[in-house]
N, C-alpha and C positions, 0 to 999 in steps of 0.2 A: 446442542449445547453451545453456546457462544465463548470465545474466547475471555472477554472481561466483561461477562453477567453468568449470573448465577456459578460465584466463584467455591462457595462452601460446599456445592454440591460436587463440584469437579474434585475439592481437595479432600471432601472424605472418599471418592471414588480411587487416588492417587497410590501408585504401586509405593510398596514399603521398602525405603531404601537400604534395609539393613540387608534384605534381603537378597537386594543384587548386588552388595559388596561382599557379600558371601560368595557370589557366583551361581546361586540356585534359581532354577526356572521357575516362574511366579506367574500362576492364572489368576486372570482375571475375568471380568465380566463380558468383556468383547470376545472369547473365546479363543485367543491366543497365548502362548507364554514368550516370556522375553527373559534372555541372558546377557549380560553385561561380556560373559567370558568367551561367547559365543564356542563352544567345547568342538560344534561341530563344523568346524570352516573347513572352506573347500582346500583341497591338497594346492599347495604353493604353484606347480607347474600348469595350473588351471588359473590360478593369477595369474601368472608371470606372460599367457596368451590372453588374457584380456587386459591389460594394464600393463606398459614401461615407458620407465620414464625418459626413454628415446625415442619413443611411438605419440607422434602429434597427432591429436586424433581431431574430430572437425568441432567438437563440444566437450567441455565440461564442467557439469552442472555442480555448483557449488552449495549445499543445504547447511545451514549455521541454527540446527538446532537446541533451543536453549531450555530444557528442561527442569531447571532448578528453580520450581518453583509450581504452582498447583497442575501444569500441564505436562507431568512430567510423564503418564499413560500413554497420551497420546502421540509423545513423543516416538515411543517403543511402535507403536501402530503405524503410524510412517512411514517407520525404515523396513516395516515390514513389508507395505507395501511397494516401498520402492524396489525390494529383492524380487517381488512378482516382475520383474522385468531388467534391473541389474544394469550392469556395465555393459559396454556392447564392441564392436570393431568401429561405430564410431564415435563414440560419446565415453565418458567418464563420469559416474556419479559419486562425487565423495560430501562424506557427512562428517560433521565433527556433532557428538552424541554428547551433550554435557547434562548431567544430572547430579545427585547429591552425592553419590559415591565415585564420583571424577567423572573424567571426559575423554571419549575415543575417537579417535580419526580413524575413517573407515573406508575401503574402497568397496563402491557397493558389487557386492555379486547375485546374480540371478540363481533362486531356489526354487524348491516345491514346499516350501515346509512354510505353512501361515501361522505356525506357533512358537517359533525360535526365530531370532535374529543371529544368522549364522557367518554374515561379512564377517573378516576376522579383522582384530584391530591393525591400523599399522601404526599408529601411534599411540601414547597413552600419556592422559595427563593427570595429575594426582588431582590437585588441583588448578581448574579453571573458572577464573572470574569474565561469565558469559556474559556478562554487562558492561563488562571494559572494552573498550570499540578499538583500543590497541590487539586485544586480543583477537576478534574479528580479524581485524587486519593480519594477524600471526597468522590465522587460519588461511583464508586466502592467498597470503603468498606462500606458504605450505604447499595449498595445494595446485598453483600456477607451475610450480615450480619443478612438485614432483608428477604429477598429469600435465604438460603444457597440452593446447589446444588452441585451433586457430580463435574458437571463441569461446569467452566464457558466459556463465550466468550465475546467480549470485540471490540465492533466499532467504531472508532471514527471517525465521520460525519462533514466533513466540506472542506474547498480548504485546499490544499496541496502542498506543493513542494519540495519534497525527504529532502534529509541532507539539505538544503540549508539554513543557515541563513544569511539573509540578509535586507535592510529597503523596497526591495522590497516583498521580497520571504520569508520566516518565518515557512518552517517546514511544521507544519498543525494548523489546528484550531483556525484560525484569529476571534481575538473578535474586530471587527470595535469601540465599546466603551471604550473599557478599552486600546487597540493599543498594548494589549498583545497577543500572542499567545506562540505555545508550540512546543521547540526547539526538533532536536530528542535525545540528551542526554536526555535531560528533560522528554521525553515519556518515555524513558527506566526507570529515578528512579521512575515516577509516578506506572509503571508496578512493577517496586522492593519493594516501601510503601504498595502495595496490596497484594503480593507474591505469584505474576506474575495471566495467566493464561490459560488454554487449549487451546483457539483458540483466535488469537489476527488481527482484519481487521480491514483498512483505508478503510472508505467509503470519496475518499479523492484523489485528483489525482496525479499521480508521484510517488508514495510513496515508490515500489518495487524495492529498491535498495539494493546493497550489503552491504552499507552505513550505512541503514536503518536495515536491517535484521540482522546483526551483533549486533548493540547496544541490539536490543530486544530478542534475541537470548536466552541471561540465562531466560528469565522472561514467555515465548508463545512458546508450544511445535510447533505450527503453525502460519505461519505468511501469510496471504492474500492482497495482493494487486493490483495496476496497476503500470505498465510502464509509463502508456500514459496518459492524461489526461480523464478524467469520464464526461458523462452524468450529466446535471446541477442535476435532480432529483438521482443519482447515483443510489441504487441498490433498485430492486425490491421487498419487504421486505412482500407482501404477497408470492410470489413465493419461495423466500428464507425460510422463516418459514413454509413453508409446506411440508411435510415429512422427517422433517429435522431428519436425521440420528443420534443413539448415539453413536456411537466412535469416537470422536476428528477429529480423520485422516477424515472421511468420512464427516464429518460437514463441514471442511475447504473445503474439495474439490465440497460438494455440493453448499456451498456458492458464491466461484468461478466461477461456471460452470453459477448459474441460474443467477450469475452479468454481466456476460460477456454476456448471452444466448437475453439478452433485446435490444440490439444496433448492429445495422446491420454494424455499420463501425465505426473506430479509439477505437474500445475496445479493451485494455487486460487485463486480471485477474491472478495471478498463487498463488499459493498455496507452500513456501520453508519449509521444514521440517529443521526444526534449530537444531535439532540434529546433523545434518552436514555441521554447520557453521563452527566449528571450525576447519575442515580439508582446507576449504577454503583458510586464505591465504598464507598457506603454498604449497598448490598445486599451487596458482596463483602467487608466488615470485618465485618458481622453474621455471614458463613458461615464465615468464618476463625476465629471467634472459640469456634465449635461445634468446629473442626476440632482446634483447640490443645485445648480442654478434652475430647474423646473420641480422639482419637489419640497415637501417640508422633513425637517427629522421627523416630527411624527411619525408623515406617511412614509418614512422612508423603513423607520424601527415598526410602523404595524407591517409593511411586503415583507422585512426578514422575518418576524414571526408566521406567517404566514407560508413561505419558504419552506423546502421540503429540508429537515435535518434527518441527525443519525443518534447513536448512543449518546453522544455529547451534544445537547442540543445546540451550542456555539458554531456546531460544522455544520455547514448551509450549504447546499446543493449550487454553483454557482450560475449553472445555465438557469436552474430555473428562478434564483433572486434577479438576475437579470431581464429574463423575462419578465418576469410582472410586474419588473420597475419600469422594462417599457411600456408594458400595458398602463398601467396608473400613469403615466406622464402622456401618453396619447389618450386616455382617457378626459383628461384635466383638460384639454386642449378641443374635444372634441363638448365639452360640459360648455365651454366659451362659445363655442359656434354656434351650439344650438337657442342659447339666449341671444349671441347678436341677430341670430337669423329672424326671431320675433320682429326686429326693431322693420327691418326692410328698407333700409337705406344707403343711399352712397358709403356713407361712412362705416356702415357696420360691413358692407359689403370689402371693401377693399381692408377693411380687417379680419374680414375670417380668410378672406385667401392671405394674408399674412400668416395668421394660425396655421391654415392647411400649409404654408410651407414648411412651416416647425414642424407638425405632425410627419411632412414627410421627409422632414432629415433625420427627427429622431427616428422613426422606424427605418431608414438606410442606416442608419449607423446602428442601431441595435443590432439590424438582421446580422450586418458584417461582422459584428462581436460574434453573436451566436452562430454564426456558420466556423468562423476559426475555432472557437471552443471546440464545436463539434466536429469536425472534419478536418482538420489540421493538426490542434493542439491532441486530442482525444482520439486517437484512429482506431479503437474498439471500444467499445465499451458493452458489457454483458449484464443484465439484471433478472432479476425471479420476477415473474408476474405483477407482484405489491408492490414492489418497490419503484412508482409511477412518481416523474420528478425526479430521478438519480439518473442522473448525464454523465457519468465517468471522474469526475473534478468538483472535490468539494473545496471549502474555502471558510476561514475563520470569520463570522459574525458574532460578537459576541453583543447580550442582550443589554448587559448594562456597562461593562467597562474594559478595559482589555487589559490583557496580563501582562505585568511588569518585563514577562520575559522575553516578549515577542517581541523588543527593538533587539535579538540577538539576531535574528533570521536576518539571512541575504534578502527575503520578498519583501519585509519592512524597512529594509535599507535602500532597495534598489525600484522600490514604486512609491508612489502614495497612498497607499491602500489603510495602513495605520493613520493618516490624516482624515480620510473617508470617514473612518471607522471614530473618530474625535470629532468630526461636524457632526456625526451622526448621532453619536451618546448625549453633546449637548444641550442641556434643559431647556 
């Protein structure tokens, strides 16, 4: 089940909130029960040896899950499985659990019991508006503060959809009650209120755009997401917390790997090292700039069509639009040669080795884009089988006009990419 498709079927599957504001244990179809009250938390002295807040420990993992709203099942499923492996001597797992009958902040403890969620709360909040990106930020320095750790990481769990603000589409983190969620400027300053962090993933679908990765860029040495849309249950959170790696770089990519490692089809995961964001769009306004001056918009709107997308067909796979725009421009070029070459003359001759020179800077300057993409900018990237054409980094094409809201982003202020995207639409 994907996080935003096939959403009627998730909310008639969704646990009945009246019933965990009671505090009573509710089965469901996954064959576990979930309590809000957690009745059975481990004795305090068994906390107080995995978790103080004098004890820096080398990680801790920060989950911001936002239930309020059709996903609110799989929320419970989660945190279940994160208790299959819990807190540890080095890591801290804490969760803030918000649903319709309030929100708990949790330190996670490791159990036996797959049908109860028995971390006990340490905090409680009657009401939280999990779409308020202040809030977010509450939550974070909450838990910097009372777990400090030399690093942290930082997931936000809920539907998703890249840059997109809109009354359908809303970023990430849909709170169904409050009808708030959190734009991706707004992700970026909540990351800047905390001051930032080591490893930063949407458990969240669509997210891995250049759109996206750019805003968050100053604030998360690393940034993990998908392309495509996610798994209703999204990442596997006992697999992921176990053996989890301590250096940054290795966390993200182990993350990546064991999200993607769970769904035999329409997954991707990748992993962009934001330290070379900001070479980005200076490389991608130099290529755009070859693309205007040896293409037509035509053939430029039939390659994005043509282009591998996702849920939203506006999000275009960037390596591979690239790709075939340099194929169609070395294409075009090689269309030239092979008509001068009929004529067999001086003159046609010392023009196609002109052509061949074009053809051979723009395949040098393509490959160079496409190696940075992939090897610099994208240092993992993970997909299922199908999903041929998804490079780690998607990127807003839209078919016929662009959204009013997209001179908000830093990536539309700080490239030309929204000018591209204006030659490009032009009749």
């Amino acid at each position: 089940m994907l996080k935003n498709k096939t959403l009627a079927l998730v909310l008639a599957l969704a646990l009945p909130s009246t019933a965990l504001a009671a505090g009573k244990a509710v089965s469901n179809d996954l064959g576990f029960k979930t309590t809000m009250e957690a009745a059975e938390a481990p004795a305090m002295p068994a906390m107080e040896k995995i978790a103080s807040k004098n004890t820096v420990k080398d990680w801790t993992i920060m989950v911001f899950i936002n239930g309020k709203n059709n996903l609110e099942k799989y929320g419970y499923m989660d945190v279940n499985e994160m208790e299959m492996v819990g807190s540890t001597d080095d890591k801290n797992v804490v969760v803030e659990l918000g649903v319709p009958s309030g929100s708990k902040r949790m330190l996670i403890v490791k159990d036996n019991d797959r049908q109860n969620i028995t971390s006990p709360a340490v905090q409680t909040i009657a009401k939280a508006d999990m779409g308020d990106y202040k809030h977010l930020a509450d939550f974070v320095k909450w838990a910097k503060a009372t777990y400090p750790a030399k690093h942290y990481m930082l997931t936000v769990w809920n539907h998703g959809a890249g840059w997109l603000k809109s009354k359908q589409s809303k970023g990430i983190s849909y709170d169904d009650e409050t009808r708030n969620h959190i734009s991706t400027p707004q992700l970026a300053q909540a990351l800047a209120m905390v001051g930032g962090v080591d490893v930063y993933t949407s458990d969240a679908c669509l997210m891995q755009m250049a759109e996206v990765v750019t805003e968050l860029a100053p604030y998360a040495k690393y940034v993990v997401g998908s392309e495509e849309t996610e798994g209703g249950d999204g990442y596997t959170y006992n697999t992921m917390l176990t053996d989890l790696p301590s250096d940054p770089k290795e966390v993200a990519l182990h993350v990546a790997k064991t999200a993607n490692a769970y769904y035999s089809s329409d997954a991707t995961q990748s992993v962009v090292d934001t330290s070379k964001v900001e070479k980005l769009p200076a490389a991608l306004d130099a290529w755009t700039e070859t693309v205007m001056t040896n293409l037509s918009t035509g053939a430029v709107k039939n390659i994005a069509r043509q282009t591998k997308s996702y849920a939203y067909a506006d999000n275009k796979d960037l390596v591979d639009f690239v790709t075939r725009a340099n194929g169609a421009m070395t294409s075009a070029y090689e269309a030239q040669i092979a008509e001068l070459s009929a004529r067999n003359d001086d003159a046609s001759t010392r023009e196609i080795a002109k052509l061949e020179g074009q053809i051979k800077n723009i395949t040098k300057a393509g490959d160079k884009l496409v190696q940075f993409l992939t090897s610099e900018l994208v240092i993992g990237n993970f997909t299922s089988s199908n999903m041929k054409g998804s490079n780690g980094l998607a990127i807003y094409i839209p078919n016929y006009s662009t959204d009013k809201n997209y001179a908000e982003l830093q990536w539309a202020q700080n490239s030309k990419w929204a000018d591209f995207l204006k030659w490009m639409q032009a009749r």
